[in-house]
C-alpha positions in Angstrom: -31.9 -18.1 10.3 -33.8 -15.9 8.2 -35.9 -14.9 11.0 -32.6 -13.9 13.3 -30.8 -12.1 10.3 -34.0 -10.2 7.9 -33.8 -6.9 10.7 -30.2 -7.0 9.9 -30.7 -6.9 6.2 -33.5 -4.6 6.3 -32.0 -2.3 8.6 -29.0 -2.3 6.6 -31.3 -1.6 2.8 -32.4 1.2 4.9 -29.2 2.9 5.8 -28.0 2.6 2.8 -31.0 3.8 1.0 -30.8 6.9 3.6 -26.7 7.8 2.6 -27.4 9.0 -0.5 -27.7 12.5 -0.5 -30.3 14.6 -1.2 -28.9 15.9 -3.7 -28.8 13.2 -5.8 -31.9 13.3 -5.4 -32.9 17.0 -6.6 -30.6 16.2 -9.5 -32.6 13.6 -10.6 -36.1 15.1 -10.6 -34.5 18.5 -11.6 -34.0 16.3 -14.8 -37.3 15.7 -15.3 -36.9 11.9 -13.6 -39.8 10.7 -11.9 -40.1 10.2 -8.5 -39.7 6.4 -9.1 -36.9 6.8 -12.2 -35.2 8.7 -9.3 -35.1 5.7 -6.8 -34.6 3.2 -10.1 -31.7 4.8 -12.0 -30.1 6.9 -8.9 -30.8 6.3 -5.8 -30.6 2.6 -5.8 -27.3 2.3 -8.2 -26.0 4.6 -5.5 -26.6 2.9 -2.8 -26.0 -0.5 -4.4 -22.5 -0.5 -2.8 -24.0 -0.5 0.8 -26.6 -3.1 0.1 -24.5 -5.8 -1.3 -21.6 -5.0 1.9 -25.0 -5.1 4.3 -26.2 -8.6 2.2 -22.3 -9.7 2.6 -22.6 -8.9 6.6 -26.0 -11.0 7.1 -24.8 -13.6 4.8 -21.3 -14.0 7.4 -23.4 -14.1 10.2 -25.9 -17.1 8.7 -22.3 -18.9 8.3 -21.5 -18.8 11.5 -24.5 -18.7 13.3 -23.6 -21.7 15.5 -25.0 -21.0 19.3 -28.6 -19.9 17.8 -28.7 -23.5 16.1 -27.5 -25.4 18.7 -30.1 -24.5 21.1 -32.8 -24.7 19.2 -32.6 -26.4 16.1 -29.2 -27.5 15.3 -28.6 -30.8 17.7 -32.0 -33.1 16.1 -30.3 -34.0 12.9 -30.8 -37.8 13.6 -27.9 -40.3 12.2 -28.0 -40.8 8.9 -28.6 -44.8 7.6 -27.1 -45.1 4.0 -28.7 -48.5 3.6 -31.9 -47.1 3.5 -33.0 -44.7 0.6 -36.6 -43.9 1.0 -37.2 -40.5 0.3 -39.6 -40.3 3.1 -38.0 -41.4 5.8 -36.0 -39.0 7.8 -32.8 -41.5 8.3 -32.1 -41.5 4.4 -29.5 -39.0 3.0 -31.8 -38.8 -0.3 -34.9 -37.4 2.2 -35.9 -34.1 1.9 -37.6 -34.3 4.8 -34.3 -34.8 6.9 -32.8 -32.1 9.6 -29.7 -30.5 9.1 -27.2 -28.3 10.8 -24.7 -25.8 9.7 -21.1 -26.4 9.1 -20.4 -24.8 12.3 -22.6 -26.9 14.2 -21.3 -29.8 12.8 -18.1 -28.5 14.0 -19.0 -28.0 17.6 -20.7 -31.3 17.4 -17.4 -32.9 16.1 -15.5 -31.6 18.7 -17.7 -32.0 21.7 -19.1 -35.4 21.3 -16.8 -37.2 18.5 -16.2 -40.8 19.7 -14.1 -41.4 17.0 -10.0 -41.2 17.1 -10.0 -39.0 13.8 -12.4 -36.7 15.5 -9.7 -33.5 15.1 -9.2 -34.7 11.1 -13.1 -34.5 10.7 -13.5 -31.4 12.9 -10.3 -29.2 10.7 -11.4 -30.8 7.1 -15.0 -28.9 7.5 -13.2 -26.0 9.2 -11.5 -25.8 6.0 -14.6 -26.5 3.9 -16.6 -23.7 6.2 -13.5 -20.9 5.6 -13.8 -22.0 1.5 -17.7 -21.5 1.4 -16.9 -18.3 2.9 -14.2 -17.0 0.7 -16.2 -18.0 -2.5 -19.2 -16.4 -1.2 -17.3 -12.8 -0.7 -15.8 -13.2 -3.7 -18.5 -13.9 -5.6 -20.5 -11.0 -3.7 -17.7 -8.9 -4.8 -18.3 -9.9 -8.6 -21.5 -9.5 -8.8 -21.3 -6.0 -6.9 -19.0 -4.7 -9.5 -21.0 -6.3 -12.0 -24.4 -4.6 -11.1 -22.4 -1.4 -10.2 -20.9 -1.1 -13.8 -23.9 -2.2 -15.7 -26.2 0.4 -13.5 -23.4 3.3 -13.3 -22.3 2.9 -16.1 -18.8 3.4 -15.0 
C-alpha cells in the first residue's frame, strides 16, 4: 500500500510546500533567517495545514483500498487454526509470519463467499469497526494538526 499511496503523499508535501507564498519567504531571509531557518520556522509551519489534510487523504485511501488488495495480495490469508500456536507457522494467529487483509477486504470477502448464516452480522460489525478506525484516525489527525500548528505558530 505504501507503494500505491507514497506519489500521493509526496505529491501532496510538494503542493503544499509550493502554496506558500513567496513572500513568506522574502520576509524570512529579509530577517536575517537562513535559507534553512526559512524552510524550518516558516515555510513548513505554513504549510503544515496542507501536509497533515494531504497525510489525512493518503491515509483514507489505505483504508479503503480494497480492489488493489484483492487482486493481488488480499485473498492468500490462509484460515487461521487457533489450536496451533507456533509462531512460525503461518496458520497460528500468534505468527508474524501470517498474511493479512484489510478491513475492507475482509468485508468483501464476508459478503461474497460467507457460508455462514450470520454472514450479514459479521460483514456490518467490521463495517462498523472500519467507519470507527476511520473517525478516530481523522480525529486524531485533527489533534495532532492543531497541536503542531500551535506549538510551531505560535498561535
Amino acid at each position: 500500500m505504501t507503494v500505491f499511496n507514497l506519489p500521493l503523499m509526496t505529491r501532496n508535501v510538494e503542493e503544499s510546500l509550493r502554496s506558500v507564498h513567496f513572500t513568506q519567504r522574502e520576509a524570512g531571509l529579509s530577517l536575517g533567517l537562513s535559507r534553512w531557518e526559512t524552510v524550518l520556522y516558516v515555510v513548513v509551519p505554513e504549510s503544515l495545514p496542507e501536509m497533515i489534510t494531504g497525510v489525512i487523504l493518503s491515509s483514507g485511501r489505505i483504508f479503503g483500498e480494497a480492489a488493489a488488495l484483492i487482486y493481488t495480495a488480499g485473498q492468500s490469508a490462509p484460515a487461521l487454526n487457533w489450536s496451533n500456536w507456533n509462531p512460525l507457522s503461518i496458520s497460528s494467529p500468534s505468527s508474524i509470519f501470517r498474511q493479512a487483509e484489510t478491513l475492507a477486504v475482509h468485508i468483501w470477502k464476508v459478503n461474497s463467499e460467507a457460508i455462514t448464516p450470520d454472514g450479514d452480522i459479521v460483514s456490518a460489525g467490521a463495517s462498523a469497526v472500519l467507519i470507527l478506525v476511520v473517525l478516530f484516525f481523522n480525529f486524531g489527525a485533527r489533534f495532532v494538526g492543531k497541536r503542531l500548528h500551535k506549538k510551531l505558530t505560535s498561535a
